[in-house]
C-alpha positions as CSV (number, residue, x, y, z in Angstrom):
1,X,104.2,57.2,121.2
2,X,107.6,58.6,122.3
3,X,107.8,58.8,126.2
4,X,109.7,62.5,126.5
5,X,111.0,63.5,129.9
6,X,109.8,66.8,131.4
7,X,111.5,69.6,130.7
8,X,109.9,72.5,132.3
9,X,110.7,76.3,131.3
10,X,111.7,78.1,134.7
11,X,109.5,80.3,136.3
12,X,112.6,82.5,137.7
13,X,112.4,84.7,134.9
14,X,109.3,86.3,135.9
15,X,109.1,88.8,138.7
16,X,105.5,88.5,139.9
17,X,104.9,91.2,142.8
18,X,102.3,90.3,145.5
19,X,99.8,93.1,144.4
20,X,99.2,95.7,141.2
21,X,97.1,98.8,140.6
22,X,96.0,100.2,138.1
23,X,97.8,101.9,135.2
24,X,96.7,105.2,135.0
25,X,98.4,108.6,133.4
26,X,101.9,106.9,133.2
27,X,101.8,105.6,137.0
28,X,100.9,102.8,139.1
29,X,98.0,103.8,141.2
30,X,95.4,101.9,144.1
31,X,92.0,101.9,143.1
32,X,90.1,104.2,144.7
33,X,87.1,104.2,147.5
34,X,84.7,103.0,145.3
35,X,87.2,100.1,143.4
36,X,88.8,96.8,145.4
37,X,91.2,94.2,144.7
38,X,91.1,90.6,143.4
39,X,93.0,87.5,142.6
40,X,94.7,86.1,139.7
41,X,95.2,82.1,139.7
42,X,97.5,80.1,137.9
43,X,94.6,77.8,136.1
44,X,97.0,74.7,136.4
45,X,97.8,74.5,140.0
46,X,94.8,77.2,141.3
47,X,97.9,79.0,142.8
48,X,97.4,82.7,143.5
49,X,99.6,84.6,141.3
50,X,98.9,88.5,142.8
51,X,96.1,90.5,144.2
52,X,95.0,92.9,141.2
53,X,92.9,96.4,142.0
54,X,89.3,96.6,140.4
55,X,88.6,99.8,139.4
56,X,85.9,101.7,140.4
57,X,83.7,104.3,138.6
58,X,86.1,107.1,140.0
59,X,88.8,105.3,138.8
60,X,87.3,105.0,135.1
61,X,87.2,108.7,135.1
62,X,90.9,109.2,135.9
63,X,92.0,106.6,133.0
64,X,89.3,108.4,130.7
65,X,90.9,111.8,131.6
66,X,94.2,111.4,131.1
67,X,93.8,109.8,128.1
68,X,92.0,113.1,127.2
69,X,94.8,115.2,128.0
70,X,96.9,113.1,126.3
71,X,95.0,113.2,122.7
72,X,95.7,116.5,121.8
73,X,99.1,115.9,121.8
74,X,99.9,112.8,120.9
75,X,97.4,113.3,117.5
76,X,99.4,116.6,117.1
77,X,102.7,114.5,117.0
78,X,103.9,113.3,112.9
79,X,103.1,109.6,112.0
80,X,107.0,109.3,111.9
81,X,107.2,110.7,115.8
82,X,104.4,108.2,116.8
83,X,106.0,105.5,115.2
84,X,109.3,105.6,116.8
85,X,107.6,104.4,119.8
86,X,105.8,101.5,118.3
87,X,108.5,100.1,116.4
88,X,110.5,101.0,120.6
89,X,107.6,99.0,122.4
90,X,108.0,96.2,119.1
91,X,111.6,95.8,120.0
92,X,110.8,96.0,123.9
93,X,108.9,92.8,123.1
94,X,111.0,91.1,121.3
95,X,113.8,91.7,124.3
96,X,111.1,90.5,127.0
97,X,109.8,88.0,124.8
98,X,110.6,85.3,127.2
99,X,109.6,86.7,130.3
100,X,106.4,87.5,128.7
101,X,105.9,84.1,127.1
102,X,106.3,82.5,130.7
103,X,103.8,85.3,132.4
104,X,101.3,84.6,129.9
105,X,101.3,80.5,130.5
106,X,101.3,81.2,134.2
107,X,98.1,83.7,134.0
108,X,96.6,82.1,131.1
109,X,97.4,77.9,131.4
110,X,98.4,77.5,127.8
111,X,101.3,75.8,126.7
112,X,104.6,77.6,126.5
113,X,105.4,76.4,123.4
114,X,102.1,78.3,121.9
115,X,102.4,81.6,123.6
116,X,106.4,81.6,122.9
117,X,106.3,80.2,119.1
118,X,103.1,81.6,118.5
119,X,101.8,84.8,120.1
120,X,104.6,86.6,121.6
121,X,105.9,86.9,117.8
122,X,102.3,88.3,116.7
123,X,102.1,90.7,119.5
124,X,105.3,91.7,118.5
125,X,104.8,91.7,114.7
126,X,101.5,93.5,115.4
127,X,103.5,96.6,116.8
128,X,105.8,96.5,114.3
129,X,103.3,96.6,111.5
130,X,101.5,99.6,112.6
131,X,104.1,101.3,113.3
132,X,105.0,101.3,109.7
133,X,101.5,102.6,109.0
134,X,101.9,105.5,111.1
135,X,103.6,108.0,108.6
136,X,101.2,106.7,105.6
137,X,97.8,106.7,106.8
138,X,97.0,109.3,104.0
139,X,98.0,106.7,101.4
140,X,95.8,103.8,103.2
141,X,92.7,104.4,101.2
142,X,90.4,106.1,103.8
143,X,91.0,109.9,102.3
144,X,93.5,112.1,102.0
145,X,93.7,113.8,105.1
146,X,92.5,110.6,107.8
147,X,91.7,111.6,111.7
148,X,92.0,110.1,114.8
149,X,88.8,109.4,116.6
150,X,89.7,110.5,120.2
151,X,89.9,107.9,123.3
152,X,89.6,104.2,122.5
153,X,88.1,102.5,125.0
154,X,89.5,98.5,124.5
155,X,88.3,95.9,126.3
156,X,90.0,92.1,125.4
157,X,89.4,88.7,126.8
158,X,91.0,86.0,128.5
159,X,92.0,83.1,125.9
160,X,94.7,85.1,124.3
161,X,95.7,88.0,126.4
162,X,98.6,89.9,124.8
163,X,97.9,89.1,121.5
164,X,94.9,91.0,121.7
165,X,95.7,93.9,123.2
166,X,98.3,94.3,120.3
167,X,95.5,93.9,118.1
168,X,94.0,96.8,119.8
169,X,96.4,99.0,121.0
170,X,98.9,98.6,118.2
171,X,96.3,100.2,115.5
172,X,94.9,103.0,117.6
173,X,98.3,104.3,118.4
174,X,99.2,104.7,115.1
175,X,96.7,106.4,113.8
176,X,97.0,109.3,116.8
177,X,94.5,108.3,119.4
178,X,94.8,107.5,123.2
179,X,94.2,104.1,124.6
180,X,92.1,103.0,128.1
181,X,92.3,99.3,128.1
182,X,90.7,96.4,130.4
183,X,91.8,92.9,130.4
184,X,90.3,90.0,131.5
185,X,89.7,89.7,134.7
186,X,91.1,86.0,135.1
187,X,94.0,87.2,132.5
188,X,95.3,91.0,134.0
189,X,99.2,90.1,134.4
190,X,100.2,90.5,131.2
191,X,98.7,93.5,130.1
192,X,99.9,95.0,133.9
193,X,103.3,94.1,132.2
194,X,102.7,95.9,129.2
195,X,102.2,99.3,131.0
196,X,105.7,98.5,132.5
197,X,106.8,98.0,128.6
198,X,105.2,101.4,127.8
199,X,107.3,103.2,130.3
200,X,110.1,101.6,129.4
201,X,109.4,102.9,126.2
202,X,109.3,106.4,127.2
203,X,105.6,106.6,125.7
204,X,104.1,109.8,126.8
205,X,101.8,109.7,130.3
206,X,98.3,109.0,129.4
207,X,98.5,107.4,126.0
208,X,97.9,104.1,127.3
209,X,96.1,103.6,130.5
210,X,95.1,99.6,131.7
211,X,92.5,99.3,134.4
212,X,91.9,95.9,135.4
213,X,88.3,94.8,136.9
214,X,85.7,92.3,135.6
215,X,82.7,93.1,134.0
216,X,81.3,96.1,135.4
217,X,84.8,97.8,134.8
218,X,84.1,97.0,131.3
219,X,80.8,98.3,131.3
220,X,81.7,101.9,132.8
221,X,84.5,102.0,130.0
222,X,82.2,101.6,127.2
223,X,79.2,103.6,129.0
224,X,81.5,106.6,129.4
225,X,80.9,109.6,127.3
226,X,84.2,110.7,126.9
227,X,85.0,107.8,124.9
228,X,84.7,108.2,121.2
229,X,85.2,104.5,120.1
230,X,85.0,100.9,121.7
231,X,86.6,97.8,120.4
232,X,85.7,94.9,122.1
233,X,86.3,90.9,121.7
234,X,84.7,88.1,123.9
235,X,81.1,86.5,123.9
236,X,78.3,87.2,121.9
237,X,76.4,87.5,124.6
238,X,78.3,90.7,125.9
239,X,78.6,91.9,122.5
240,X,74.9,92.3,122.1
241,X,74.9,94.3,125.5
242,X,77.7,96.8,124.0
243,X,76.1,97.3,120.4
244,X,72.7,98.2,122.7
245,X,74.7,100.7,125.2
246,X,76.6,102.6,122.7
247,X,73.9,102.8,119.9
248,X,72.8,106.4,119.5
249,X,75.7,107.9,121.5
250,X,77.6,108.8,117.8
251,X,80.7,106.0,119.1
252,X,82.6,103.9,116.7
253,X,82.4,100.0,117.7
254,X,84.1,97.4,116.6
255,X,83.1,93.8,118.1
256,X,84.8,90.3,117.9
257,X,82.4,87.8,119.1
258,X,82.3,84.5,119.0
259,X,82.2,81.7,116.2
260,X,81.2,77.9,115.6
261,X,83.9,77.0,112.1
262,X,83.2,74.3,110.2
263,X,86.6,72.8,109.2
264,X,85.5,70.9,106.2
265,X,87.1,68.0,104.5
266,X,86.9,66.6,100.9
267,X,87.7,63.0,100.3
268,X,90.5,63.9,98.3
269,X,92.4,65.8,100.7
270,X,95.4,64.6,101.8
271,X,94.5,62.6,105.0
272,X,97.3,63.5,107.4
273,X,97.6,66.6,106.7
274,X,94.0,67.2,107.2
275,X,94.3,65.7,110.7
276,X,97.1,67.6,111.7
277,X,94.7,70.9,110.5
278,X,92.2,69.8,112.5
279,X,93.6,69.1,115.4
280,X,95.4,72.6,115.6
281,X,92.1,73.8,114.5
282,X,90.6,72.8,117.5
283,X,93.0,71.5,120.4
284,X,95.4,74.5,119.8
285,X,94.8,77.0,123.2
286,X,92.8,74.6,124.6
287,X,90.0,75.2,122.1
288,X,89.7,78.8,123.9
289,X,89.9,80.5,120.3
290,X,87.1,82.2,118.8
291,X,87.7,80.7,115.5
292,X,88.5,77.1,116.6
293,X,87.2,74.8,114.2
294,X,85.3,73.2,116.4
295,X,82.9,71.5,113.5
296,X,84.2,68.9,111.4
297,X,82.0,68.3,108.1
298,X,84.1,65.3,106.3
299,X,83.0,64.1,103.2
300,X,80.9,59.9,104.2
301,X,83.0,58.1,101.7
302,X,86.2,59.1,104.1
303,X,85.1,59.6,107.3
304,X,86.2,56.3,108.5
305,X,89.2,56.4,107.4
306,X,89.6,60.1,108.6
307,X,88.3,59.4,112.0
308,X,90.7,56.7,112.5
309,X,93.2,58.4,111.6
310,X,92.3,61.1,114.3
311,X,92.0,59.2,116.8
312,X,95.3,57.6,116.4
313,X,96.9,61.5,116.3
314,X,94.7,62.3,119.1
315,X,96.1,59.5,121.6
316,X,99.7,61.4,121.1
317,X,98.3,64.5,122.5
318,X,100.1,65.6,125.6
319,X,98.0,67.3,128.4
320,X,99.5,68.9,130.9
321,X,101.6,71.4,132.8
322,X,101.5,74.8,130.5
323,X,105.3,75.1,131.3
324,X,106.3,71.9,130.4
325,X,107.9,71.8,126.4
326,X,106.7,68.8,125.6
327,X,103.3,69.9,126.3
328,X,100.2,69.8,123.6
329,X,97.4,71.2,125.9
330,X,97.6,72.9,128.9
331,X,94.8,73.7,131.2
332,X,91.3,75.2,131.6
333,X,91.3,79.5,131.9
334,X,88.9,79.3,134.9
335,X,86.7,76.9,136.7
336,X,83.7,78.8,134.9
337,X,84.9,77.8,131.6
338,X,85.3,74.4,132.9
339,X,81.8,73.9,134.4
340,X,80.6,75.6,130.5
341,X,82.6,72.8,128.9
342,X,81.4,69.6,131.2
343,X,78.1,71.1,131.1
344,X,77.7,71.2,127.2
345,X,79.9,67.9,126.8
346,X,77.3,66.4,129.0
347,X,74.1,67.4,127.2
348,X,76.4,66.1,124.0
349,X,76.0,62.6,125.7
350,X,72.2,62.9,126.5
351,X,70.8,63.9,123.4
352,X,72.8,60.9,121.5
353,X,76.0,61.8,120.0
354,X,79.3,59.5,120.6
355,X,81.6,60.8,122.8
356,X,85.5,59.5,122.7
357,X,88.9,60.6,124.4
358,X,92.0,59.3,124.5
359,X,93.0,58.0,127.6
360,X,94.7,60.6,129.7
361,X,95.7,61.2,132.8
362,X,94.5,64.9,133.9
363,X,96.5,66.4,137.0
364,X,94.8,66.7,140.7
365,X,94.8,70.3,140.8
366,X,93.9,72.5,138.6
367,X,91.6,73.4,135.8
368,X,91.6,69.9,133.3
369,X,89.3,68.6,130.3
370,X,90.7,65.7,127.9
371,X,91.3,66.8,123.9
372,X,87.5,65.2,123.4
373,X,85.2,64.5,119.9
374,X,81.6,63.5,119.6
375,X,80.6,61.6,116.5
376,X,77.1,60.9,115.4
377,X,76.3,64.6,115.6
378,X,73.2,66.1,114.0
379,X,72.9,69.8,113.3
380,X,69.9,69.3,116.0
381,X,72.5,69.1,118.8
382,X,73.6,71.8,121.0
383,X,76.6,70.7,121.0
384,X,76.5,71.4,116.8
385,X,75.3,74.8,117.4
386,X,76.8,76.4,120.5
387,X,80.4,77.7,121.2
388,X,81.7,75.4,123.8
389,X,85.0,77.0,123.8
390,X,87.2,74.3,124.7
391,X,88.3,71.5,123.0
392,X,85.7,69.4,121.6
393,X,85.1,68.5,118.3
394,X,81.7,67.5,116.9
395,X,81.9,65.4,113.9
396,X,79.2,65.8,111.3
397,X,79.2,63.8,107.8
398,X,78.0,65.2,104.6
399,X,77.9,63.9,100.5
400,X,77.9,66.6,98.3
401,X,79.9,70.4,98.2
402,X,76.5,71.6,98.1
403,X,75.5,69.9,101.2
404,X,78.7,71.0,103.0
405,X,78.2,74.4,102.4
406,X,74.9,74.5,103.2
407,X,75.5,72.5,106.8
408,X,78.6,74.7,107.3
409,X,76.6,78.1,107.2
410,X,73.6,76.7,109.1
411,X,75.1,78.6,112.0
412,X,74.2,81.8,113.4
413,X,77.7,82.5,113.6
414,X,80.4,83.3,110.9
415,X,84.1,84.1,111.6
416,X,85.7,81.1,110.3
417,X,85.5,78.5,108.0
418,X,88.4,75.6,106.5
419,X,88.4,73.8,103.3
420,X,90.3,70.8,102.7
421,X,90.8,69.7,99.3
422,X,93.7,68.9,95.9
423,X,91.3,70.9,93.9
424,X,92.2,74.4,94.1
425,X,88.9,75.3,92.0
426,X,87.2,73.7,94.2
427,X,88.6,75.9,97.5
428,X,87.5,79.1,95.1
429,X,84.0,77.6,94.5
430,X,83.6,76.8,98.3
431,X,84.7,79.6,99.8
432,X,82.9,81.6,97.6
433,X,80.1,80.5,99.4
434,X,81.1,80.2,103.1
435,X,79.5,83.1,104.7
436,X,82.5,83.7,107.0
437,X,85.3,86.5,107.6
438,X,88.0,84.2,107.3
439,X,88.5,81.2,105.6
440,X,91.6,78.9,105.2
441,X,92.6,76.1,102.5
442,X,94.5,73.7,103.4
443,X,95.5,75.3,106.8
444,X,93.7,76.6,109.8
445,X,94.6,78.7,112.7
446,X,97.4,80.9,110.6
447,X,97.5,84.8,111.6
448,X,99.3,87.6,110.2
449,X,99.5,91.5,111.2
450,X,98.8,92.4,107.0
451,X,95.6,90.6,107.2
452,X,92.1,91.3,108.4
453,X,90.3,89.4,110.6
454,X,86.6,89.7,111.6
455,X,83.1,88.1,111.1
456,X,79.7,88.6,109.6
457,X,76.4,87.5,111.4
458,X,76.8,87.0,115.3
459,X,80.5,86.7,115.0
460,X,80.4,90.8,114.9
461,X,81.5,93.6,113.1
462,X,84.8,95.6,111.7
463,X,88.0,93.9,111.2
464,X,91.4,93.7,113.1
465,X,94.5,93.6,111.0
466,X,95.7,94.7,108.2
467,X,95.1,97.8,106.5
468,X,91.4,97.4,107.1
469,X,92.5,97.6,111.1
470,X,93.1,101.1,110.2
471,X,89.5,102.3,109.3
472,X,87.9,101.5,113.0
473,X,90.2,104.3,114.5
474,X,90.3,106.9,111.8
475,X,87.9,109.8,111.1
């Protein structure tokens, strides 16, 4: 293994301020009486960042209003008007894109290399996609004379901040409705920048309103009855509770939940190129990714070989600070998802399976869990059947396509699937049969504004991206 000498992106690029409010009718505002504040942490060092306001129920009603007053308006505007400002906020992005990519490693922990190669291109791609729906949402297949719903109401989770509220945001502005969005509470920064981004883009007062807050915030957004649609992405769990609130209340929903891929691999697929897959499949952000391949079916006659192989890749893996360059994984969101990931890694260990990391030396502070994989995994273990979220691999072993499919949808998820294989007949016959929204050949983890994303099952509803991204915010 090459020894590489740090070299950490500055931090001076970034202008954190002590304390932000919320983001409401074009302006900065306090929560109100009823709101409060909290802290943001930088997940590698558990340094605090900024005090952030929570809104309050009062607060919710503001956002929700003037995003009200907005709609008529900004609906009333030509697609060619509306997107001026996307493809303005695109560029705005593309200008920042540094700054941003910094902010978001600081708030987040992932490595800058990921969220300055990888998202900060998306998010900006995303806005410049839309906006070139804007003008032809007649031709997009959904009627000849498409609406906007009304107010979104857009709530996004931690593991990739940004990139998700372009997913959301991006869509719903071109297609004429007004926007009140909640981040993560352990992830607020860089949508608080984004507001900045909207101002700076001369977007009209109200289109977009942020209001930061954990989970009760969310809840009051989606509860409110002046909202005409909720898109939300995060934990089953949660999802469940939305579908539940908003049934019967005539609202639009669109849920992202979570996912357990199988990454599966044939014994004549090209060894290391299959490793590298899998270990972007599952190491990449940390293994905070909704579609992380975080099962690996590989075919008995090559799973020694394979697993060898893996290891050897894994033992180059560099974990450390998110800033650093050189650095393959960065740290742990939050000491939640940390006590989630021991926890399940533990029971892993008690119910039989193998577990191996490299060795690696974690930092004293901060939020840390080694790149780990379990062999000897049944479909009987948790670890087989829940979504850790973080990166651990559970290696299962399988004879026959048939058998690999059939392990590979025994999951009550299904937003992601890979297939590794020479035979491109095979890929067709496989995938054919993966009940899952997405499913890459030869690849895994690739994303791209034209195409939809979404599940079936537990993994949710509706689809992001694309031209089917349209439909969830059109009449």
């Amino acid at each position: 293994m090459f020894e590489y000498a740090p070299a950490p992106e500055s931090r001076a690029i970034v202008d954190i301020a002590p304390d932000y409010g919320l983001f409401i009718d074009g302006e900065f505002t306090p929560a109100g009486s009823d709101g409060g504040v909290f802290k943001t942490v930088n997940p590698a060092s558990e340094e605090v960042l900024a005090e952030v306001a929570a809104a309050g129920p009062a607060d919710v009603d503001r956002a929700v209003a003037a995003a009200r007053r907005a709609y008529p308006s900004w609906s009333a505007l030509p697609g060619a008007e509306r997107a001026k400002y996307l493809f303005r906020i695109a560029r705005i992005i593309q200008e920042r894109a540094r700054e941003l990519a910094v902010l978001e490693s600081l708030d987040n922990g992932k490595p800058i290399r990921e969220s300055r190669d990888v998202d900060l291109p998306l998010v900006a791609a995303h806005f410049f996609y839309y906006a070139g729906w804007a003008d032809k949402l007649a031709y997009a297949g959904f009627g000849p004379d498409p609406r906007p719903l009304g107010v979104a109401g857009q709530v996004i989770p931690w593991n990739f901040p940004l990139l998700m509220l372009a997913w959301k945001v991006a869509p719903a502005l071109a297609c004429g409705n007004t926007v009140v969005l909640k981040p993560a509470e352990t992830t607020p920064l860089s949508a608080l920048f984004f507001a900045d981004i909207c101002r700076q883009a001369g977007l009209p007062p109200g289109v977009v309103n942020i209001l930061t807050g954990a989970g009760d915030t969310g809840r009051l957004l989606v509860e409110h009855p002046d909202v005409n649609k909720v898109a939300f992405t995060g934990s089953t769990e949660v999802g469940r509770q939305i579908a539940a609130s908003v049934a019967g209340t005539g609202k639009r929903l669109t849920l992202e939940l979570g996912g357990k891929a199988a990454n599966i691999v044939f014994d004549d697929a090209p060894i290391d190129q299959a490793v590298d897959g899998i270990v972007n499949g599952i190491f990449f952000n940390q293994g905070h990714v909704c579609c992380a391949g975080s099962r690996l079916l590989v075919q008995e006659s090559i799973a020694d070989v394979l697993l060898d192989a893996l290891k050897r890749r894994m033992t180059t893996l560099r974990v450390g600070d998110p800033l650093d360059k050189n650095t393959d994984i960065g740290a742990i969101n939050s000491a939640v998802q940390l006590d989630r990931i021991r926890a399940l890694s533990d029971i892993g260990s008690r119910e039989g399976a193998q577990r191996w990391s490299p060795p690696c030396e974690l930092p004293d502070r901060g939020f840390w869990f080694a790149p780990t994989i379990f062999t000897g995994v049944t479909q009987a273990h948790r670890i087989a059947r829940e979504e850790i979220f973080g990166p651990v691999l559970s290696v299962l072993t399988f004879r026959t396509p048939d058998e690999a499919i059939e392990k590979a949808n025994n999951t009550p998820y299904g937003l992601s699937a890979g297939i590794w294989t020479e035979k491109g007949s095979r890929i067709l016959a496989v995938a054919d049969k993966l009940r899952a929204g997405v499913v890459w050949a030869n690849t895994f983890n690739k994303f791209d504004p034209a195409s939809p994303f979404g599940g079936y099952k537990e993994s949710g509803y509706g689809r992001e991206g694309g031209r089917h991204g349209l439909e969830a915010y059109l009449a």
